[in-house]
C-alpha positions as CSV (number, residue, x, y, z in Angstrom):
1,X,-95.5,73.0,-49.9
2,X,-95.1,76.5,-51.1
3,X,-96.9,79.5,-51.5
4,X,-96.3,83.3,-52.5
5,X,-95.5,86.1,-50.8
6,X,-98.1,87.0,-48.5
7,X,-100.5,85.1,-49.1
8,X,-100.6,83.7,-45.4
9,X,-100.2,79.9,-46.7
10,X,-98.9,77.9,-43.4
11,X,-96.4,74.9,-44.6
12,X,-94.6,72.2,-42.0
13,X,-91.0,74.2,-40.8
14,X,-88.6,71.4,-40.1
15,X,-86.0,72.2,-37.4
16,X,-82.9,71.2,-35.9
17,X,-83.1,72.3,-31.9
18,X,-80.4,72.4,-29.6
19,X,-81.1,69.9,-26.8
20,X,-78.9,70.3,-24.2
21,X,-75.6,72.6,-23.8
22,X,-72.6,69.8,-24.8
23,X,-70.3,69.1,-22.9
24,X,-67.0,66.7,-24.1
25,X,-67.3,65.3,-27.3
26,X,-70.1,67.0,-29.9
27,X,-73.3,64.5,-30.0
28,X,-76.2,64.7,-32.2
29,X,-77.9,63.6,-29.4
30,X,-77.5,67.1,-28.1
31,X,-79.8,67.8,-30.7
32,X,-83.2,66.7,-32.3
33,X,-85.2,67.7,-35.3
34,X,-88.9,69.2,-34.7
35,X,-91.0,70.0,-36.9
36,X,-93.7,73.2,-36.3
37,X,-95.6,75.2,-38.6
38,X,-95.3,78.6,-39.7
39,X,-97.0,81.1,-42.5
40,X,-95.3,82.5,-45.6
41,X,-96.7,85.9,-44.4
42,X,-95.0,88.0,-42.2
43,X,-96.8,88.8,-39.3
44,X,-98.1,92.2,-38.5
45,X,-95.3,94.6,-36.3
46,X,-92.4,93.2,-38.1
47,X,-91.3,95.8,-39.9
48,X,-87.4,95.8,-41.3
49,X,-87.7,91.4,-41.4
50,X,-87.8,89.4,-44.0
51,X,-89.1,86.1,-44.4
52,X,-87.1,83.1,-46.3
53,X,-87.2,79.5,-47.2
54,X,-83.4,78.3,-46.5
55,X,-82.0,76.4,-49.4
56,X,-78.2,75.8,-48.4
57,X,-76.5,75.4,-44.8
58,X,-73.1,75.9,-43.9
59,X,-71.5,73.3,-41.2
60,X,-68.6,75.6,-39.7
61,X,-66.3,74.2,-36.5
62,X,-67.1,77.4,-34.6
63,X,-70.9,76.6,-34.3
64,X,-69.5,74.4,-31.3
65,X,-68.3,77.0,-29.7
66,X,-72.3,78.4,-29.1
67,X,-73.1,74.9,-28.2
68,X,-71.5,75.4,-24.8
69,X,-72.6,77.1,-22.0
70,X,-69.9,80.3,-21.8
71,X,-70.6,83.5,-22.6
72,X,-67.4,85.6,-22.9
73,X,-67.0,84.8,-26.1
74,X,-67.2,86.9,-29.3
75,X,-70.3,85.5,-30.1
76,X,-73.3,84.0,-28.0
77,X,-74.3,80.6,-27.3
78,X,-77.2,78.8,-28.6
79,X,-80.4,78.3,-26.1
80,X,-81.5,74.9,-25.4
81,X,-84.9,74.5,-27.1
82,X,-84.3,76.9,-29.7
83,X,-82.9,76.7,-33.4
84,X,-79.5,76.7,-33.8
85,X,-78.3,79.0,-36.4
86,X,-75.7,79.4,-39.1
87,X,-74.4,81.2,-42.1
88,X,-76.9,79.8,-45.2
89,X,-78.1,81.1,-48.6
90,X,-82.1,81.3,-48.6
91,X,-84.6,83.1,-50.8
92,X,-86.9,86.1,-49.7
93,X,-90.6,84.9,-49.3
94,X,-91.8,88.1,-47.8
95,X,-90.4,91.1,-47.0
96,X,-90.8,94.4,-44.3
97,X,-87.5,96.0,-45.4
98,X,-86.1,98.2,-48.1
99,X,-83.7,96.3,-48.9
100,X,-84.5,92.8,-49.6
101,X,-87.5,92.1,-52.2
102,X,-89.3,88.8,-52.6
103,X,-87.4,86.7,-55.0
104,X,-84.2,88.1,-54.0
105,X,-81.5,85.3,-52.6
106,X,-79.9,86.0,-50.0
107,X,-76.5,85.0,-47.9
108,X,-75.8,85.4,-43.8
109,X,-76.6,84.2,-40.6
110,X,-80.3,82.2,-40.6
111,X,-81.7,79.7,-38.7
112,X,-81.3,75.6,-39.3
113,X,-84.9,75.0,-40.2
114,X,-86.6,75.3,-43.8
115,X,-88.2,79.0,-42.8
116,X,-86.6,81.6,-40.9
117,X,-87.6,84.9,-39.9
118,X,-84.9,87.0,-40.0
119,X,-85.1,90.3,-38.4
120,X,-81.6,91.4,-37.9
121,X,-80.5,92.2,-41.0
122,X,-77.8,94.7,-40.9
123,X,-75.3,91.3,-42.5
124,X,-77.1,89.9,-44.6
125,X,-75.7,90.2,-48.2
126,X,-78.2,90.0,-51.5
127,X,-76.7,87.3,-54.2
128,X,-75.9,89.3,-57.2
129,X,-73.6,86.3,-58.8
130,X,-76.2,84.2,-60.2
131,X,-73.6,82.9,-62.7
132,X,-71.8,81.1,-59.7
133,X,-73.5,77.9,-57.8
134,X,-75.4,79.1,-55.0
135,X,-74.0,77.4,-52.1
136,X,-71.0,78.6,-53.4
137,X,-72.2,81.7,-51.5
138,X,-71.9,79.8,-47.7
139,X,-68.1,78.6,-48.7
140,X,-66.0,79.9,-51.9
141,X,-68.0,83.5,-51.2
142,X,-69.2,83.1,-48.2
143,X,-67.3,82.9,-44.3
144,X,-65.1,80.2,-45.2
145,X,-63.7,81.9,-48.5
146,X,-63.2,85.3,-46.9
147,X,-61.3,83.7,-43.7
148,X,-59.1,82.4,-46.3
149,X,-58.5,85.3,-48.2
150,X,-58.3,87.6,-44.8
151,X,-55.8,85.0,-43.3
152,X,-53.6,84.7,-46.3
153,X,-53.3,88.3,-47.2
154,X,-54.0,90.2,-43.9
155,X,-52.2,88.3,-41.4
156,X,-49.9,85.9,-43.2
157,X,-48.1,88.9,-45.1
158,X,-47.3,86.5,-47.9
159,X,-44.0,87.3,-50.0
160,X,-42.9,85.1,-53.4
161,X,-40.9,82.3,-52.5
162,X,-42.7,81.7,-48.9
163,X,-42.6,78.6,-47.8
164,X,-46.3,77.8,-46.4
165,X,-47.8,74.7,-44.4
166,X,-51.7,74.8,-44.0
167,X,-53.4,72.4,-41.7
168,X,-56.7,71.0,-42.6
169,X,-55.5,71.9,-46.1
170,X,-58.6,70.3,-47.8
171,X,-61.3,71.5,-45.8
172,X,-63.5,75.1,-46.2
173,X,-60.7,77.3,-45.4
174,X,-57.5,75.5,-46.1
175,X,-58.0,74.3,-49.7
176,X,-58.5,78.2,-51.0
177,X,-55.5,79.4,-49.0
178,X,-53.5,77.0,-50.5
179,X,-54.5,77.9,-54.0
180,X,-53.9,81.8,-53.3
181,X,-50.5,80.7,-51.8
182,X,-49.7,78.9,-54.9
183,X,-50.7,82.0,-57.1
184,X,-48.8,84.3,-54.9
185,X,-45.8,82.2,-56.1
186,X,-45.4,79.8,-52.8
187,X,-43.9,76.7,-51.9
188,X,-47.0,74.7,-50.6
189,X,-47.3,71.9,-48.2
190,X,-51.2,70.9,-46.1
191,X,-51.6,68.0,-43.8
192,X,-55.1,65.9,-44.0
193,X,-56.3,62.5,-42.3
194,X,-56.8,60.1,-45.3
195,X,-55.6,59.3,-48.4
196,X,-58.5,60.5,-50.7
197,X,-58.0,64.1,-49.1
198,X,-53.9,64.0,-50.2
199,X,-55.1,62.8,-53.1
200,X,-57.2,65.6,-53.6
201,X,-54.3,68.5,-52.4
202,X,-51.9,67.3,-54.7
203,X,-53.8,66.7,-57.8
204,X,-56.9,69.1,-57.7
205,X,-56.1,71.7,-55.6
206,X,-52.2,71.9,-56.7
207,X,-50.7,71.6,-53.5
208,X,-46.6,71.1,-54.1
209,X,-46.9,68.6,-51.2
210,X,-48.9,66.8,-48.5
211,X,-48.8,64.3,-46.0
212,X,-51.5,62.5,-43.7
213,X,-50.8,63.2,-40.1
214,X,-52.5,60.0,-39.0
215,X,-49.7,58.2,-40.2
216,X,-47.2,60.4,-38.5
217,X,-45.6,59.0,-35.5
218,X,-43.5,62.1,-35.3
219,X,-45.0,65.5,-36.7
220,X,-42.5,67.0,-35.6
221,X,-39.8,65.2,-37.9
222,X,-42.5,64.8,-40.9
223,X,-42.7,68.8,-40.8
224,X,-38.8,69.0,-40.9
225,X,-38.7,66.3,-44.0
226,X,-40.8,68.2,-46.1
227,X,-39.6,71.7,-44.8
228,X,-35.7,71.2,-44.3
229,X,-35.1,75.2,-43.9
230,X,-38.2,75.9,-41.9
231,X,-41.6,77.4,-42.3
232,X,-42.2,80.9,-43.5
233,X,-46.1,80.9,-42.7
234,X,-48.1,78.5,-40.9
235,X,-52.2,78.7,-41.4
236,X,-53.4,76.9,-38.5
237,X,-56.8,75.5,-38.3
238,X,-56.0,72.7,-36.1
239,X,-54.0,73.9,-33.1
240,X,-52.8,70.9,-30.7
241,X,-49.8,69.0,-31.4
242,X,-49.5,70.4,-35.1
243,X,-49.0,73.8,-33.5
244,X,-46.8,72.7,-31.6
245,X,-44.5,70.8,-34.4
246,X,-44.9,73.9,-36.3
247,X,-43.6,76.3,-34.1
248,X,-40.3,74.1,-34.1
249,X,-40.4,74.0,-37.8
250,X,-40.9,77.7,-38.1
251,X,-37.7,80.0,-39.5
252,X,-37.0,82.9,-37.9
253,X,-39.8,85.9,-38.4
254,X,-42.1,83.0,-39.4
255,X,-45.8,84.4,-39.4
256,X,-48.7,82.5,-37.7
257,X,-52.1,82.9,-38.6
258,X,-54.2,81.3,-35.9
259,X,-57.6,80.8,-37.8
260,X,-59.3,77.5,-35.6
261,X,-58.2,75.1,-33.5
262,X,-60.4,72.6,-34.7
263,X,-58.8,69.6,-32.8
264,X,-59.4,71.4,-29.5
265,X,-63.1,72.2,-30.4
266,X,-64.9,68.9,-29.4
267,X,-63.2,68.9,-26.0
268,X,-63.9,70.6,-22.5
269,X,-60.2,70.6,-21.6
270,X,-58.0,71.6,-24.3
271,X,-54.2,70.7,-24.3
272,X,-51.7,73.2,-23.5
273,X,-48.6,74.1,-26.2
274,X,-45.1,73.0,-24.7
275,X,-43.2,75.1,-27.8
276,X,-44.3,78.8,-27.0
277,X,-40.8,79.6,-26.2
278,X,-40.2,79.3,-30.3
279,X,-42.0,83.0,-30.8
280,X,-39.3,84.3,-28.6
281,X,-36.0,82.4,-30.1
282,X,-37.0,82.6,-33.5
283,X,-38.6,86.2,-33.2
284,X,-42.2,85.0,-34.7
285,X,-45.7,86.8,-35.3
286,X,-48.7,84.8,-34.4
287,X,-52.0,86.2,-34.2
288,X,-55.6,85.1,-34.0
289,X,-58.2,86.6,-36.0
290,X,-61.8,87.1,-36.9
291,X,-63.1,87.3,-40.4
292,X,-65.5,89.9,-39.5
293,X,-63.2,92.3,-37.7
294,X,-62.1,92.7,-42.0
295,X,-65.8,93.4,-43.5
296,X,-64.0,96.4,-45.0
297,X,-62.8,94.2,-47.2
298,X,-65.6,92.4,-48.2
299,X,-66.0,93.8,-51.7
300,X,-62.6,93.5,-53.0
301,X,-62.7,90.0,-52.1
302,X,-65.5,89.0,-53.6
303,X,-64.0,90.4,-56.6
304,X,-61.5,89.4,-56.4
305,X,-62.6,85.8,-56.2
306,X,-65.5,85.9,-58.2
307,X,-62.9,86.6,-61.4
308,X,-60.5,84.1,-60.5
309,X,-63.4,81.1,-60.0
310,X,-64.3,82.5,-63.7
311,X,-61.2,82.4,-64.9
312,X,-60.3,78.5,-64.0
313,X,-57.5,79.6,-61.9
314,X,-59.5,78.2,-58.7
315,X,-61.6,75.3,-58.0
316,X,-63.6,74.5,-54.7
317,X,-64.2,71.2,-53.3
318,X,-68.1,70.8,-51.9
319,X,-69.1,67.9,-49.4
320,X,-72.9,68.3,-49.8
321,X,-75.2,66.7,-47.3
322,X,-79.1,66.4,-48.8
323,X,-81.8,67.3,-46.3
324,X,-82.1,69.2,-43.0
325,X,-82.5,65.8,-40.9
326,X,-79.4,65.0,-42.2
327,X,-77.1,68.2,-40.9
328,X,-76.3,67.1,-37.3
329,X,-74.6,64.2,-38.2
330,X,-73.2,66.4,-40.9
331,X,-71.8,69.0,-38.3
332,X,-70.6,66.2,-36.1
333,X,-68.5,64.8,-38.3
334,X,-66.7,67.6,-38.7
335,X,-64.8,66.8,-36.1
336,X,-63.8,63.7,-36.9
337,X,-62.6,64.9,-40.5
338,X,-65.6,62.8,-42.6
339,X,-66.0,65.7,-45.1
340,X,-64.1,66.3,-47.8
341,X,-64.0,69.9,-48.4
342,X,-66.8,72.2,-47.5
343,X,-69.8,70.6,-45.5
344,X,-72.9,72.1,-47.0
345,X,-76.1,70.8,-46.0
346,X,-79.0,71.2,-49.2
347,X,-82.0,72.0,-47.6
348,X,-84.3,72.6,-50.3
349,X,-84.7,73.9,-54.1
350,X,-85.8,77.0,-55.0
């Protein structure tokens, strides 16, 4: 059901609730779906909020991080009982601040339900590409897409000729730093965990090369075979044991860019790394980073990506889940590498 802006209409508002901090393994048991009720009219002392039916949700790795009871982190956990929250695109319903009108779409952090009421707004970002799928916004546009660009560029220092490995090459991040790599003129290699995702690299996304680490007994000697003078730049999103075989694989003033360590996400005791002593032999850089410690460079990127989506010379790769009942087991299988490119959960149509 839907009404117009403030009209004071009260529809069903589906949610997905934390249950229970996890601990081990992500569950969707540590989460349930509720359903409440809310009205399509702000209510009164909510000045600077908007209110907005969430059409697209972004499943991201780093939303198990707030599942967790710790609070030293860059960002804060989620609170049993309470929505959980990610980046999604959604459209204004009704509106207390200057900025955002009713009709407008918009793109940042909301809540996993089918109406939020969003009163920090100081990051969200209004749509102005309406020539570019929507969703689009939570991935090619959106975190994902600029964690790629500000990896590549930023941290990776990419020069022609570079000879790159990305891990979880197919997923949100990895498939569009791969494609820049190749534009930039690189020699590119990604690792996935099945055969429709290699598939995928080598004849979609244009990878030079990839391989399926599940059927590696020996990453270490699978990174040497396809990189017999080293690595230039590693983009890590995986961390474990394919950091490890990297940093023996690197050449000397290889560059690191540590974007996730999604293998170390779903468990309470991560692995050490036995090879740290490479960054000293082989004089390497590698450095952690945060896509929104670059927001200055916001602009330029989405320029910058916008034209090149228009122009062919990129493609992205969408794993769409329908309906919000259907995004824990969406998230979850993140970690077991289900998707197949970016997990975007479809909430609802305009």
């Amino acid at each position: 059901m839907a009404g117009e802006a403030g009209d004071g209409v009260v529809v069903r508002n589906k949610q997905v609730l934390l249950k229970n901090f996890m601990v081990g393994s992500a569950k969707e048991s540590d989460m349930e779906l509720r359903e409440s009720t809310i009205s399509l009219k702000l209510p009164p002392g909510t000045e600077g909020a908007i209110l907005v039916k969430n059409l697209y949700l972004s499943c991201d790795p780093y939303m198990r991080g707030r599942m967790r009871e710790y609070y030293e982190s860059y960002i804060p956990p989620f609170q049993p009982g309470k929505p959980i929250e990610g980046f999604g695109v959604s459209k204004v319903i009704d509106s207390t601040n200057q900025k955002f009108g009713v009709g407008d779409y918009i793109t940042g952090l909301t809540g996993w339900e089918e109406y939020s009421i969003i009163t920090r707004t100081e990051q969200l970002r209004k749509v102005e590409s309406l020539d570019i799928p929507l969703s689009y916004h939570v991935g090619l546009l959106g975190m994902p897409g600029f964690t790629a660009y500000v990896g590549f560029y930023e941290i990776c220092s990419p020069k022609k000729g570079d000879c790159v490995f990305i891990s979880a090459a197919s997923g949100a991040v990895g498939q569009l730093v791969g494609q820049l790599a190749k534009l930039h003129g690189c020699f590119v290699v990604g690792s996935a965990g099945s055969a429709d995702k290699i598939e995928l690299l080598k004849h979609k996304l244009g990878y030079d090369e990839a391989f399926n680490y599940k059927e590696e007994p020996d990453l270490v000697a699978a990174l040497k075979r396809y990189f017999p003078n080293g690595i230039d730049i590693y983009f890590d999103n995986v961390g474990g044991e394919m950091l490890d075989a990297a940093l023996v694989n690197m050449k000397v003033h290889g560059r690191i860019a540590v974007c996730g360590m999604v293998s170390q996400s779903a468990v309470s005791y991560p692995k050490g790394i036995t090879n740290l002593y490479m960054l000293v032999t082989k004089r390497l850089t590698m450095k952690g980073f945060i896509q929104s410690d670059y927001l200055h460079l916001f602009p330029q990127f989405l320029e910058a990506i916008s034209n090149l989506y228009k122009q062919g010379k990129i493609v992205y790769i969408e794993d769409m889940n329908e309906g919000l009942e259907n995004g824990p087991a969406a998230f979850i299988g993140l970690f077991s590498g289900k998707n197949i490119g970016k997990q975007v959960v479809h909430v609802a149509d305009e």
